[in-house]
C-alpha positions as CSV (number, residue, x, y, z in Angstrom):
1,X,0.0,0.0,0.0
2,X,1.5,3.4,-1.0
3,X,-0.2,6.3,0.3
4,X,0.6,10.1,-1.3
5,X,0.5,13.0,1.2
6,X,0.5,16.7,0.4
7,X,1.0,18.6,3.5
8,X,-0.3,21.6,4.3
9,X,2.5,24.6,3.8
10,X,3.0,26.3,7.5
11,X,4.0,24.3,10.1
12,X,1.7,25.0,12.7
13,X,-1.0,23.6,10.1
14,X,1.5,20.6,9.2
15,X,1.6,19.5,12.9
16,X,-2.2,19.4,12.8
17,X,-2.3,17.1,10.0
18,X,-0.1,14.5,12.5
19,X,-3.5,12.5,13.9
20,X,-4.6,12.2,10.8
21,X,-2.0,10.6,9.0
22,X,-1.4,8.4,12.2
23,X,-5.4,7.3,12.3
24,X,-4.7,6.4,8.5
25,X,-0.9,4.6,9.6
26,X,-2.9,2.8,12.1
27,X,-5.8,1.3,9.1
28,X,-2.6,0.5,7.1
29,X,0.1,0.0,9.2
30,X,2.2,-1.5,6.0
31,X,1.7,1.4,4.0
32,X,4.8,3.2,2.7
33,X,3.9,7.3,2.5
34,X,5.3,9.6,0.0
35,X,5.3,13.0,1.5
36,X,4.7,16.4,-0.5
37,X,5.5,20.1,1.1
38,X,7.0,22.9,2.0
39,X,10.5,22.8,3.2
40,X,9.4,23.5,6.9
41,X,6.6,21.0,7.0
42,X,9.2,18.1,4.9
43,X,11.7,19.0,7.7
44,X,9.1,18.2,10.8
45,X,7.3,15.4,9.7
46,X,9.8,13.2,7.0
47,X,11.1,11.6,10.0
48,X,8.2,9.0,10.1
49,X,9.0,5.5,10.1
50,X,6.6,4.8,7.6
51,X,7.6,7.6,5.2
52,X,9.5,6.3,2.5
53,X,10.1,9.1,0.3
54,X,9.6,12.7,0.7
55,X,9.4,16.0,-1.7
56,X,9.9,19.9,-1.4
57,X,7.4,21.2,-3.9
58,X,9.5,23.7,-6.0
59,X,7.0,23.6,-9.0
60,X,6.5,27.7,-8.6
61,X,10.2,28.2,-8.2
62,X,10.9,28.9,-12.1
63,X,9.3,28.6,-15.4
64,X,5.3,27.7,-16.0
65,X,4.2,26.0,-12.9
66,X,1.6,24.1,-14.4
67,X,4.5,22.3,-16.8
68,X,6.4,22.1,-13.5
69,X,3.3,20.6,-11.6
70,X,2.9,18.3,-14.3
71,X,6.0,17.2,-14.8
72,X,6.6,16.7,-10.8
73,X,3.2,14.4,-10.9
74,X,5.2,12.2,-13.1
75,X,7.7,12.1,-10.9
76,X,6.0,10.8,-8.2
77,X,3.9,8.6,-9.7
78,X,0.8,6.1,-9.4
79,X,0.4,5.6,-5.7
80,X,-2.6,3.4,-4.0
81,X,-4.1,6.2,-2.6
82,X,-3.3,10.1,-2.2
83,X,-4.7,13.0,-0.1
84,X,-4.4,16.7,0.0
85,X,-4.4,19.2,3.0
86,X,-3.9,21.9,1.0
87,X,-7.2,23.6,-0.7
88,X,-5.7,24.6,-3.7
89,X,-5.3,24.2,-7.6
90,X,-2.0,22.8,-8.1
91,X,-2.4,20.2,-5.1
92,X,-5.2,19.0,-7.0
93,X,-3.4,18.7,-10.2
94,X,-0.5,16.8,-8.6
95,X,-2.8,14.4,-7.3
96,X,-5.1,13.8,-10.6
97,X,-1.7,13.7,-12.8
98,X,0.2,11.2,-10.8
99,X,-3.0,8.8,-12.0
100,X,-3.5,8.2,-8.3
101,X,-6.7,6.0,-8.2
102,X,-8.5,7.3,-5.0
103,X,-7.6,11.4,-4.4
104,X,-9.2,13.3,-1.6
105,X,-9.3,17.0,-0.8
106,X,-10.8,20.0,0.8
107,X,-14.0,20.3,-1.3
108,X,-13.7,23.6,-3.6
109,X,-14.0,24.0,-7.6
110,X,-10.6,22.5,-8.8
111,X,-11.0,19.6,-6.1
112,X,-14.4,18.6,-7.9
113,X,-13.3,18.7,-10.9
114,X,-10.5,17.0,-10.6
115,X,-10.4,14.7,-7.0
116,X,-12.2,11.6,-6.3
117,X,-13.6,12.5,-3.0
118,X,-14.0,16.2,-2.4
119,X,-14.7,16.6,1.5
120,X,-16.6,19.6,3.0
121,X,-15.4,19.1,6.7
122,X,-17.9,19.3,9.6
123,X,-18.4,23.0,10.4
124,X,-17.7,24.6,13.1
125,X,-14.3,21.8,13.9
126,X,-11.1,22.4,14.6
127,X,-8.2,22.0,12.4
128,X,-7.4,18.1,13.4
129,X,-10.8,17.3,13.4
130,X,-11.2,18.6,9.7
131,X,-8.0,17.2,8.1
132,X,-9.8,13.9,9.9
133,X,-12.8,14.1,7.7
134,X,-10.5,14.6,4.8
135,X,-8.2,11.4,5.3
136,X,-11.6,9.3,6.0
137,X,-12.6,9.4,2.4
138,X,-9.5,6.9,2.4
139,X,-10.7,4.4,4.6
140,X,-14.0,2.6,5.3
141,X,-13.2,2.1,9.1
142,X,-13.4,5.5,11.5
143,X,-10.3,7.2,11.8
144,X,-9.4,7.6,16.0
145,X,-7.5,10.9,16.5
146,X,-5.0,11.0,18.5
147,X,-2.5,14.0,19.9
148,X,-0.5,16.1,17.5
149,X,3.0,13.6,17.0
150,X,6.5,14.1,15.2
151,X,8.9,11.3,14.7
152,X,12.4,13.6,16.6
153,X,13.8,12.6,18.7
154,X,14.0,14.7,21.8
155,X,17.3,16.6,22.6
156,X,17.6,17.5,26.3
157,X,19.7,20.8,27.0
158,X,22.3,20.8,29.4
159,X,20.9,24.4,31.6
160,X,17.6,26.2,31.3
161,X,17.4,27.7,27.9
162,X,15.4,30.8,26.5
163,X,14.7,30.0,22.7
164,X,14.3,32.9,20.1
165,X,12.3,33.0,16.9
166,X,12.6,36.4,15.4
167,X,10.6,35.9,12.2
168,X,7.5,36.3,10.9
169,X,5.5,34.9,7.8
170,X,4.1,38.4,6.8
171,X,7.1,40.2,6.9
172,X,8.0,42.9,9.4
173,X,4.2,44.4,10.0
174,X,4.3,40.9,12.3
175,X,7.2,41.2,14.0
176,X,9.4,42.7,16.5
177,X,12.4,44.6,15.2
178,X,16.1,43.1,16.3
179,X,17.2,45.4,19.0
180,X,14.0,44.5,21.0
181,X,15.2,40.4,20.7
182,X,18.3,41.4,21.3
183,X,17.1,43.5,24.4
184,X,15.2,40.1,25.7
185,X,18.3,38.1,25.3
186,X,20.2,40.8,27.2
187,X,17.8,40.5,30.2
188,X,17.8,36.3,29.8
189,X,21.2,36.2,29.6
190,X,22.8,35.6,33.0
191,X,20.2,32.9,33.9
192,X,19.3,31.1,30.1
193,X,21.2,29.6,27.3
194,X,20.1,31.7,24.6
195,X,19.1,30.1,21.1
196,X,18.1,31.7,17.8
197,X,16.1,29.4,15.4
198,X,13.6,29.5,12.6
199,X,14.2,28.5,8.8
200,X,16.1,30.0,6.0
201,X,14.3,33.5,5.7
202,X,15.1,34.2,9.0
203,X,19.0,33.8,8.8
204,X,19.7,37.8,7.8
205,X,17.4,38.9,10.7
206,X,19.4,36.8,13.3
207,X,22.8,37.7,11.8
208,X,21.1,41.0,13.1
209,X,20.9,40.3,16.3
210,X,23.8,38.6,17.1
211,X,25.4,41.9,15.6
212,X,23.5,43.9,18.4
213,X,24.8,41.1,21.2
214,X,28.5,42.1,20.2
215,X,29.6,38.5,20.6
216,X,29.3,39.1,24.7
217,X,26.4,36.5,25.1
218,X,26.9,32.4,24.0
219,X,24.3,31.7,21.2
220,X,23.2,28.7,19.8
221,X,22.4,28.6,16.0
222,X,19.5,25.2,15.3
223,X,17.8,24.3,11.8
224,X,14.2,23.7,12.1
225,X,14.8,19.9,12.6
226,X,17.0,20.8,15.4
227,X,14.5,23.1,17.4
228,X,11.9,20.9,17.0
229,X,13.8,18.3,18.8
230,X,14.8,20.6,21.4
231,X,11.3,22.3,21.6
232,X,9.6,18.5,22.2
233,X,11.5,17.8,25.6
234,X,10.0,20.5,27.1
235,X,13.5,22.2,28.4
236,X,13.3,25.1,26.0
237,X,12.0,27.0,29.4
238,X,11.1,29.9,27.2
239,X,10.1,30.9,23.6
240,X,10.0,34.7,22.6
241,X,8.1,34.6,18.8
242,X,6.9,36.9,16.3
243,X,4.9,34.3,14.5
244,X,2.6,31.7,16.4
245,X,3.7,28.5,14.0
246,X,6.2,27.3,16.2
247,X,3.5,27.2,19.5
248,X,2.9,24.2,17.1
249,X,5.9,22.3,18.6
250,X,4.6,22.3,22.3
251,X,3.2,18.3,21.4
């Protein structure tokens, strides 16, 4: 049994998807899962033991997307079973080009058109609950849901640390600016471990603050795999955001 999963593109909403692909991991505990998404969501969840194969989906990066998606369906290829928590176009085409038999997805026009099963969750649910109804349409048995899981392994930090995340997905209308972070980890300093995480569009903004630090304080620079492992123990004492995906990791 092969199983084809588009994740959703933030984080936050990729953790939510976790019950839902373990209810379906737990009707097919053979199957092997292909995973599709963005390069924060591949990072968290690709660790599964029953994923096999994982993707960044670059399709928009250059050229005509829809040749791209096309082309990137092929690649894949026919799988037993796929499903989409994304509600959008190009999700749908990479599902209905693979040749995928059975498709499912968030009920909208393209979905219809070109899905198998498109769901309208339950209304009002919360996120889990409505990427559940979407990954039923892929088994006849009820799908139990469980609590948000990644596959990391915990790291456990030495001394009480205080974790920083200084970006934003909207750019800086969302965010602090770096003297403030900088102030925090000033005021943190003599008490926490200070770290500085997030993914790659955050790297110019923390070069930034470590600027502002003047090399006087001990920082710790983590990938998103790595914070996520040091976020799940619990020992991160403290997390100073601008964004709320990485509240996500508290599972």
């Amino acid at each position: 049994m092969k199983i084809l999963i588009i994740l959703p593109n933030w984080l936050g909403d990729a953790v939510m998807a976790t019950p839902a692909i373990e209810a379906l991991c737990l009707i097919y505990p053979n199957a092997q899962l292909t995973l599709v998404g963005s390069y924060v969501s591949i990072e968290a969840l690709k660790h599964h033991p029953q994923c096999v194969r994982f993707y960044v989906d670059e399709t928009k990066k250059e050229g005509n997307r829809f040749l791209n998606t096309y082309r990137f369906a092929k690649e894949l290829d026919v799988h037993d079973m796929a499903v989409t928590f994304r509600n959008q176009l190009h999700s749908s085409l990479i599902l209905h080009w693979s040749g995928t038999p059975i498709t499912a997805g968030r009920s909208a026009w393209h979905s219809r058109l070109l899905l198998t099963h498109a769901i309208k969750p339950a209304h009002p649910s919360h996120l889990v609950e409505q990427y559940r109804d979407i990954a039923q349409s892929l088994s006849e048995k009820p799908l139990e849901i469980g609590h948000l899981k990644l596959h990391i392994k915990p790291h456990l930090f030495e001394r009480p640390t205080l974790g920083i995340n200084p970006g934003a997905t909207y750019g800086s209308a969302k965010r602090w600016y770096p003297e403030k972070f900088a102030e925090v980890a000033r005021a943190f300093s003599d008490s926490y471990e200070i770290v500085l995480f997030g993914g790659p569009n955050e790297v110019e903004m923390a070069n930034d603050i470590e600027a502002r630090l003047n090399g006087k304080y001990r920082l710790w620079r983590f990938s998103v795999q790595r914070v996520i492992s040091k976020r799940l123990n619990g020992r991160m004492k403290k997390v100073c955001l601008s964004d709320t995906i990485w509240n996500a990791l508290r599972v």
